[in-house]
C-alpha positions in Angstrom: -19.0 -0.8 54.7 -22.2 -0.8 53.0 -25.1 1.6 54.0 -27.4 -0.9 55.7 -24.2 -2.3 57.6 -23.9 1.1 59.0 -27.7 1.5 60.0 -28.0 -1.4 61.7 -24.5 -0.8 63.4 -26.0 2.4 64.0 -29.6 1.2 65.2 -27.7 -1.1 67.8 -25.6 1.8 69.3 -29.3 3.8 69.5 -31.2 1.6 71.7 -28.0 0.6 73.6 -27.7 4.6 74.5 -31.3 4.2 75.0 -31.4 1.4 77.7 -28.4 3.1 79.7 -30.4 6.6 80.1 -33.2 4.1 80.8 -31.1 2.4 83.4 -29.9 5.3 84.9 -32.8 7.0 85.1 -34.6 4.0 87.3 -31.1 4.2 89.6 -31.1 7.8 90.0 -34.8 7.2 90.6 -34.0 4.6 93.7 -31.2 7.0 94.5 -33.5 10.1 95.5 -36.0 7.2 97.7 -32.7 6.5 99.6 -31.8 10.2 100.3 -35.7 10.9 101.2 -35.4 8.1 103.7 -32.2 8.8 104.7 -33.1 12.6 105.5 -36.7 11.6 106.9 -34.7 9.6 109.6 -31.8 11.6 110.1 -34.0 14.6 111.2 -36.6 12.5 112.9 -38.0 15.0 115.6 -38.7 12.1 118.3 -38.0 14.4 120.9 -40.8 16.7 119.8 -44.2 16.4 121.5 -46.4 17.2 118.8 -45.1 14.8 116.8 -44.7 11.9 119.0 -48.8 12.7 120.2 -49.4 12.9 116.5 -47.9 9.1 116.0 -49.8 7.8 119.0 -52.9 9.4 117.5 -52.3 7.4 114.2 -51.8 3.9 115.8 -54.8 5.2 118.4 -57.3 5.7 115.3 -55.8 2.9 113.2 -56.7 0.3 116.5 -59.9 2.3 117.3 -61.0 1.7 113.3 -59.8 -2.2 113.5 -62.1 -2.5 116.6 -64.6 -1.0 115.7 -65.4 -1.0 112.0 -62.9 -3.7 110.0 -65.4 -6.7 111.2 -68.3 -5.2 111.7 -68.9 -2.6 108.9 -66.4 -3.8 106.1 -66.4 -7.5 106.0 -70.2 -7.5 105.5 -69.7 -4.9 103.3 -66.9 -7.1 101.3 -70.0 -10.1 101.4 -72.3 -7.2 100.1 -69.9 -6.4 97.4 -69.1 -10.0 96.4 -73.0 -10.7 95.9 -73.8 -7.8 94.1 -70.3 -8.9 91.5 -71.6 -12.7 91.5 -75.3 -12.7 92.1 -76.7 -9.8 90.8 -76.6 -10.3 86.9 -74.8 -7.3 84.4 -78.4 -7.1 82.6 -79.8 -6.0 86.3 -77.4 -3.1 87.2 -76.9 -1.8 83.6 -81.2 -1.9 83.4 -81.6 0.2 86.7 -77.7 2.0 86.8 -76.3 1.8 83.4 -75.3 4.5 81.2 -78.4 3.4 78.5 -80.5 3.5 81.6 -83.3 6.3 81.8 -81.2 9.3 84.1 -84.4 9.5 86.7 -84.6 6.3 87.3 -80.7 5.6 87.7 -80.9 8.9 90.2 -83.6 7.3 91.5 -82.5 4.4 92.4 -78.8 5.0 93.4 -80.0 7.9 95.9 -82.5 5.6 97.6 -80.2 2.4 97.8 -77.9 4.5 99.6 -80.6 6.0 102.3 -80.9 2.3 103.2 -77.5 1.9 104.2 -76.0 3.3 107.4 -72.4 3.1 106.7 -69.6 5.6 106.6 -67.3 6.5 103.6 -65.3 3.5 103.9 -67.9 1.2 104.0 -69.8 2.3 101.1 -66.6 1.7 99.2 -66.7 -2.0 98.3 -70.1 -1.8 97.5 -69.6 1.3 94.8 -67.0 -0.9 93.4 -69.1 -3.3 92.6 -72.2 -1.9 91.5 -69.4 0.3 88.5 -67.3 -2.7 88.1 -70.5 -4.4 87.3 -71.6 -2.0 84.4 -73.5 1.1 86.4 -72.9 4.5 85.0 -70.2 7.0 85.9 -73.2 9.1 87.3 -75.6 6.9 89.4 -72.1 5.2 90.5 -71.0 8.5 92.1 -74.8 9.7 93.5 -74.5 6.5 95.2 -71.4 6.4 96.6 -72.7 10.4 97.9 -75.8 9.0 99.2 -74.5 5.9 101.0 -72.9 7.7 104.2 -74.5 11.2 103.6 -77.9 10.4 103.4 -78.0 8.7 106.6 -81.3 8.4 108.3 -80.0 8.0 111.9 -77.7 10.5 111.2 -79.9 13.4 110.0 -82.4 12.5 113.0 -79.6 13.2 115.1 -78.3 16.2 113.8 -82.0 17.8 114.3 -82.1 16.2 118.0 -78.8 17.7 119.0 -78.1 20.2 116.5 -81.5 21.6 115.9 -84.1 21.4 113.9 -83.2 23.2 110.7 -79.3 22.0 110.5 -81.2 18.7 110.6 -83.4 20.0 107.5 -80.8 21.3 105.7 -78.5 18.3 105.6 -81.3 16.3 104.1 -82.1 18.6 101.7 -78.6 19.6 100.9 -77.6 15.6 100.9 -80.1 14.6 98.4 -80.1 17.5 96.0 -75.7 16.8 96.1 -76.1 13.3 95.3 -78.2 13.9 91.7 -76.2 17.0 91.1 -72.9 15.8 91.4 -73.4 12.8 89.6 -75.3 14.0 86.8 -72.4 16.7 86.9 -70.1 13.8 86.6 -72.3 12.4 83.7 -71.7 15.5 81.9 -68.1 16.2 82.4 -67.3 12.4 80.9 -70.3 11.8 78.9 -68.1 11.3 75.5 -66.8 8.5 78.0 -70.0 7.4 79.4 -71.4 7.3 75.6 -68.8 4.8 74.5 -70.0 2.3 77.5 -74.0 3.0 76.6 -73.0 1.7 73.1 -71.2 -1.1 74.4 -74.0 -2.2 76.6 -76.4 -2.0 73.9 -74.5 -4.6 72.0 -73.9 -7.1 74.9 -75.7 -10.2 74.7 -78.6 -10.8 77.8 -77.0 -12.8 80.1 -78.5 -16.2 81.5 -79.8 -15.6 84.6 -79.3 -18.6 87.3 -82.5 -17.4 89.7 -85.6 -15.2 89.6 -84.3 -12.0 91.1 -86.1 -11.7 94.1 -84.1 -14.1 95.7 -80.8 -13.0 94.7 -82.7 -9.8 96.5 -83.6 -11.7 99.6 -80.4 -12.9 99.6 -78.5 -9.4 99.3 -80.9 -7.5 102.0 -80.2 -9.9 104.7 -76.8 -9.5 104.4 -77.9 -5.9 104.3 -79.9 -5.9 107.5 -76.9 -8.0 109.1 -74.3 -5.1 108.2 -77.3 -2.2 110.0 -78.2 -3.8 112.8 -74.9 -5.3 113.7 -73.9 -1.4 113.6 -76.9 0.2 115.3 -75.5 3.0 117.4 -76.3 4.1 120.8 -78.9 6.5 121.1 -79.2 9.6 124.5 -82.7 8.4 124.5 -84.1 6.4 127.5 -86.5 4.4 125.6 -88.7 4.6 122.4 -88.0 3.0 119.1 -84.6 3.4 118.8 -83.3 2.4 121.9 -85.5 -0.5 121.8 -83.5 -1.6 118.0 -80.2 -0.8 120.6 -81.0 -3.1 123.0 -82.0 -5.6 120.9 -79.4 -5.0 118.2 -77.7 -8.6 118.1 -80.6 -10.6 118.7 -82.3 -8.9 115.5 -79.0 -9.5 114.1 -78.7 -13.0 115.3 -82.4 -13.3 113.6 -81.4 -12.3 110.2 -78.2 -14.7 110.6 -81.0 -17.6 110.5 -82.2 -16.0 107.7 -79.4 -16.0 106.0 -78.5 -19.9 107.1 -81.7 -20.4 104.9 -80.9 -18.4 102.6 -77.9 -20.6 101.8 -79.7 -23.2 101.6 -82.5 -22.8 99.7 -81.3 -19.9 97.3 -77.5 -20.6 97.5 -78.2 -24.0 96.9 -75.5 -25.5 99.8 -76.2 -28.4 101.2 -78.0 -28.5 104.5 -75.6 -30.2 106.5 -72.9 -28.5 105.4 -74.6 -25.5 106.5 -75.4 -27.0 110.0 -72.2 -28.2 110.6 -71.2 -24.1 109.9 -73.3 -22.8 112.6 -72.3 -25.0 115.0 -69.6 -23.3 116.1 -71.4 -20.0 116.0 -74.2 -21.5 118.4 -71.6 -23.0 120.8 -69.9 -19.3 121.0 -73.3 -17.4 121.5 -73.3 -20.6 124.6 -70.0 -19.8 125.8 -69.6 -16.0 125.7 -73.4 -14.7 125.6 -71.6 -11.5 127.0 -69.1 -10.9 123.9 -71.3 -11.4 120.7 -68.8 -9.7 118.8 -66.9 -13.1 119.2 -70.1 -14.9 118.1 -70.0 -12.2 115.1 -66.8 -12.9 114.3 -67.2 -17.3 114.8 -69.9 -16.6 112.2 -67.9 -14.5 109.9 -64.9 -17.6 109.8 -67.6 -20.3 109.3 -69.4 -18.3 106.3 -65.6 -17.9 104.7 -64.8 -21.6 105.3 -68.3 -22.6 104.0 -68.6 -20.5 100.6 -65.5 -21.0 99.6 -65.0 -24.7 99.8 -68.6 -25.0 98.1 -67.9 -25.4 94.2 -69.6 -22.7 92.0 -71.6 -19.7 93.0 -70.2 -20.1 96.4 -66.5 -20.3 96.2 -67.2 -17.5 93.0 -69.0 -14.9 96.0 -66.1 -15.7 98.4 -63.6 -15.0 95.8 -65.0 -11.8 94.6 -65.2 -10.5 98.1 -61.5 -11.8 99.0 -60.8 -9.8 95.8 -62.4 -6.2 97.0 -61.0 -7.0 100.5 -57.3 -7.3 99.1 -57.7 -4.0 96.8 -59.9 -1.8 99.8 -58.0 -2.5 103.1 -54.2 -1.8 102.5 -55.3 1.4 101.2 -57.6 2.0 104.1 -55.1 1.6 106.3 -52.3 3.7 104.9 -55.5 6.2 105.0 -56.3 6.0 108.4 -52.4 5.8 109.5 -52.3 9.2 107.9 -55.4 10.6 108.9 -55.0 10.4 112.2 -51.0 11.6 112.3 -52.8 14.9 110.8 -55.7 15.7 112.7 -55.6 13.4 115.6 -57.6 9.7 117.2 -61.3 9.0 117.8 -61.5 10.4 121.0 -60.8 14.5 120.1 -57.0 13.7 119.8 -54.0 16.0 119.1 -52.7 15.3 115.6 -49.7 17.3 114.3 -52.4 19.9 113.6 -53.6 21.4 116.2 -57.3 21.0 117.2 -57.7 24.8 118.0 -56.3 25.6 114.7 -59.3 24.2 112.8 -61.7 25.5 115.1 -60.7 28.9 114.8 -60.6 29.4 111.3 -64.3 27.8 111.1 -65.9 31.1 112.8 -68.0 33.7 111.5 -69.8 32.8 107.8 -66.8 34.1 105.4 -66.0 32.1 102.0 -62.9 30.8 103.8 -64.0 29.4 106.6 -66.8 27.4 104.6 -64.4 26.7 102.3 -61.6 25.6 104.8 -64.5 23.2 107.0 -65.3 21.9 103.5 -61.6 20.9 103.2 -60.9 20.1 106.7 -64.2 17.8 106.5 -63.5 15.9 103.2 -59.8 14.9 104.5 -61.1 14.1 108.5 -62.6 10.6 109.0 -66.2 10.7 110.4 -67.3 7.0 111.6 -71.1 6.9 111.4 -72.7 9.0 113.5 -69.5 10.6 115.2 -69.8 13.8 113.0 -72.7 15.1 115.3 -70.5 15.0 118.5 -67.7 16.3 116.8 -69.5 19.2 115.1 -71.2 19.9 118.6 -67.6 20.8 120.5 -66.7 22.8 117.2 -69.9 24.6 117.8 -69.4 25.3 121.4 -65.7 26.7 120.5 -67.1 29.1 117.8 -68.0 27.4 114.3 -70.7 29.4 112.6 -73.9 27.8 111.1 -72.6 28.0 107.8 -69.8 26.4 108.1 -71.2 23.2 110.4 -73.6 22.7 107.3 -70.2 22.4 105.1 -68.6 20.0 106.9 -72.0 17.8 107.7 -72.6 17.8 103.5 -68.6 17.0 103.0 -67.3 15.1 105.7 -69.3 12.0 106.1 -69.3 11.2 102.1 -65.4 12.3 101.8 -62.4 11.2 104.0 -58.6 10.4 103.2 -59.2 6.9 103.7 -62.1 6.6 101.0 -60.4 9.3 98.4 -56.9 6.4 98.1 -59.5 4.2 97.5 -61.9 5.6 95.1 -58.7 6.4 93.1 -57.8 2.7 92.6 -61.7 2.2 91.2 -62.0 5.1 88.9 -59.0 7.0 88.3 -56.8 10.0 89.8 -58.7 12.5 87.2 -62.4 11.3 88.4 -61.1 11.5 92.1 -60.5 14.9 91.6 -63.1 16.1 89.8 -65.4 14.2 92.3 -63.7 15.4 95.2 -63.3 19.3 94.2 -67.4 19.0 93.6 -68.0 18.2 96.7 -65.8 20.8 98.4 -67.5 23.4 96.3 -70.7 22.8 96.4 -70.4 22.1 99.9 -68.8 25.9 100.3 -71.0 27.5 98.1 -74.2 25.6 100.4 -72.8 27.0 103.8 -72.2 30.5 102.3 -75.9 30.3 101.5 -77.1 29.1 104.8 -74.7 31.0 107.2 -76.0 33.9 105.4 -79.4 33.3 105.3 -79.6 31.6 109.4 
């Protein structure tokens, strides 16, 4: 037989070795899923307490977050994202967040975009996708994705009120300085990265640009006043300022929704009766259930979709981009949340399958563990805006130590499980990681400090 007979007979016999380990590996693979399962049921412990409090606690906090946050905070925050991926041109956020950007200015600017936004991790999360999808660097990406929930206004004035007055103080302080630090610190560890994509920037061609930016501006802050005000939390304050913006939340909303009808029109470019026709419906459910404006809210939210996306162009462009982060962001949210609250319990100070007491009494004293462990403990819990202070209050009462309040304030409102599943699918397991770990540490390393020196 000649040689080259033989090597192809030979070649043929190779890969068909090859694809049978490959085969069998996939099986064996499926195989070990099916035992898993198979085990997982077999020893469910159903007639355990703990663990059948723990799976109430799951479906508890998963229905708690659909109520309470899956219209109001992340659907304007997918219609946030979607403009900022449609609207706001590449040339834009690589000029004020790219990687050839100057680094105070992208600091700048990606620290005090978050301050406006009183959100929790989750809903910062669409809107960080889209600003880095869009061309923003690694850096500035991250400081804003910090900043959003951390460097929340309402939320530092409350931690003074309740807290006291320096806590209050040092969360500011300790939430700006982490936002520049970690993502310069990002910057650094992938700048060889980061390099690449300021080169490629500098060789893009300037974009065309549809309309002056201030009114793709005008158009984006609306929709950002829309996603505050609709979320404006309860103060313990009898009157003032704040409890005047409470009591009035939904009709300033409703006022911005008028803006935003115009803003269709005239910057959107839809046709006016196409946009009456939308707000008809919204009207007539103000009419009919003046009591329930989260109906009305949620009327609007189904006439916007219906409008945008069966308006050729821009329009149905914005509705597809923010169907897009919606279908990437929510599964993974949920399986977050589900998980989330099996561990450490519901909205309400719930049992998860770790005990309660458990956390509270390793958080005592000022030791490296236990600003360490609230570091940890905060980055994985989910804090909905605002509910840290309550939360940290109780923990308080049952023995935390200064130090270690100030490490969960600085990790737990920027970090949960929820938003880590999701950062992951944006910029990578490694990144996540990195990100994460910086948090935690510095967060540690910043209690340590303060316990010790208050």
């Amino acid at each position: 037989m000649p040689n080259n007979c033989r090597q192809s007979i030979d070649q043929l016999f190779a890969e068909y070795r090859k694809n049978i380990r490959m085969n069998w590996k996939k099986e064996y693979k499926k195989l070990i899923w099916i035992i898993a399962i198979f085990l997982a049921a077999f020893y469910l412990p159903i007639d355990n307490s703990r663990f059948v409090q723990a799976i109430y606690e799951a479906l508890n906090l998963v229905k708690w977050y659909a109520r309470e946050h899956v219209l109001l905070c992340l659907v304007p925050a997918f219609f946030i994202a979607g403009v900022i991926s449609v609207f706001i041109s590449q040339a834009a956020v690589i000029k004020y967040l790219g990687a050839t950007a100057k680094k105070w200015l992208a600091y700048l600017v990606a620290s005090v975009s978050g301050t406006i936004l009183a959100v929790c991790s989750c809903t910062i999360l669409p809107l960080f996708s889209g600003i880095y999808k869009r061309g923003a660097g690694l850096g500035p990406a991250i400081a804003f994705l910090y900043s959003g929930p951390a460097i929340n206004i309402l939320a530092i004035i409350l931690t003074a009120r309740i807290l006291g007055t320096e806590l209050g103080i040092a969360r500011v302080i300790g939430a700006v300085v982490f936002s520049v630090v970690i993502g310069f610190t990002m910057h650094l560890i992938y700048r060889k990265e980061e390099t690449e994509k300021a080169n490629n920037q500098l060789t893009m061609p300037e974009p065309e640009v549809s309309r002056p930016l201030w009114q793709t501006a005008i158009h984006f802050f609306i929709l950002v006043l829309i996603l505050i005000f609709a979320n404006w939390g309860k103060t313990n304050a009898g009157s003032g300022v704040w409890q005047f913006l409470y009591s009035n939340k939904w009709l300033i909303t409703g006022f911005f929704g008028i803006g935003l009808g115009l803003s269709l029109i005239f910057i959107i470019k839809i046709r006016l009766r196409w946009v009456i026709l939308s707000t008809i419906p919204v009207i007539l459910s103000a009419i009919l259930f003046p009591a329930s404006p989260i109906i009305t809210f949620t009327v609007a939210i189904i006439s916007l979709s219906i409008l945008i996306s069966n308006t050729p162009g821009e329009a149905s462009e914005w509705m597809e981009s923010s169907w897009g982060f919606a279908k990437q962001i929510l599964p993974l949210l949920a399986i977050g949340v589900l998980i989330a609250g099996f561990l450490l319990g519901g909205p309400e100070n719930g049992q998860g399958i770790i005990p309660n007491n458990w956390i509270s009494g390793l958080v005592g004293g000022n030791s490296l563990f236990s600003n360490f462990f609230a570091s940890i403990a905060g980055a994985f819990m989910y804090f909905a805006t605002l509910t840290e202070v309550p939360i940290l209050q109780g923990l308080i009462a049952n023995g935390m130590g200064k130090g270690p309040a100030l490490a969960l304030l600085l990790a737990g409102p920027a970090l949960s499980l929820p938003n880590m599943l999701v950062i992951r699918s944006v910029i990578g397991t490694q990144k996540t990681v990195v990100y994460v770990s910086l948090v935690v540490i510095m967060a540690t390393i910043t209690g340590l400090i303060y316990g010790g020196l208050f």
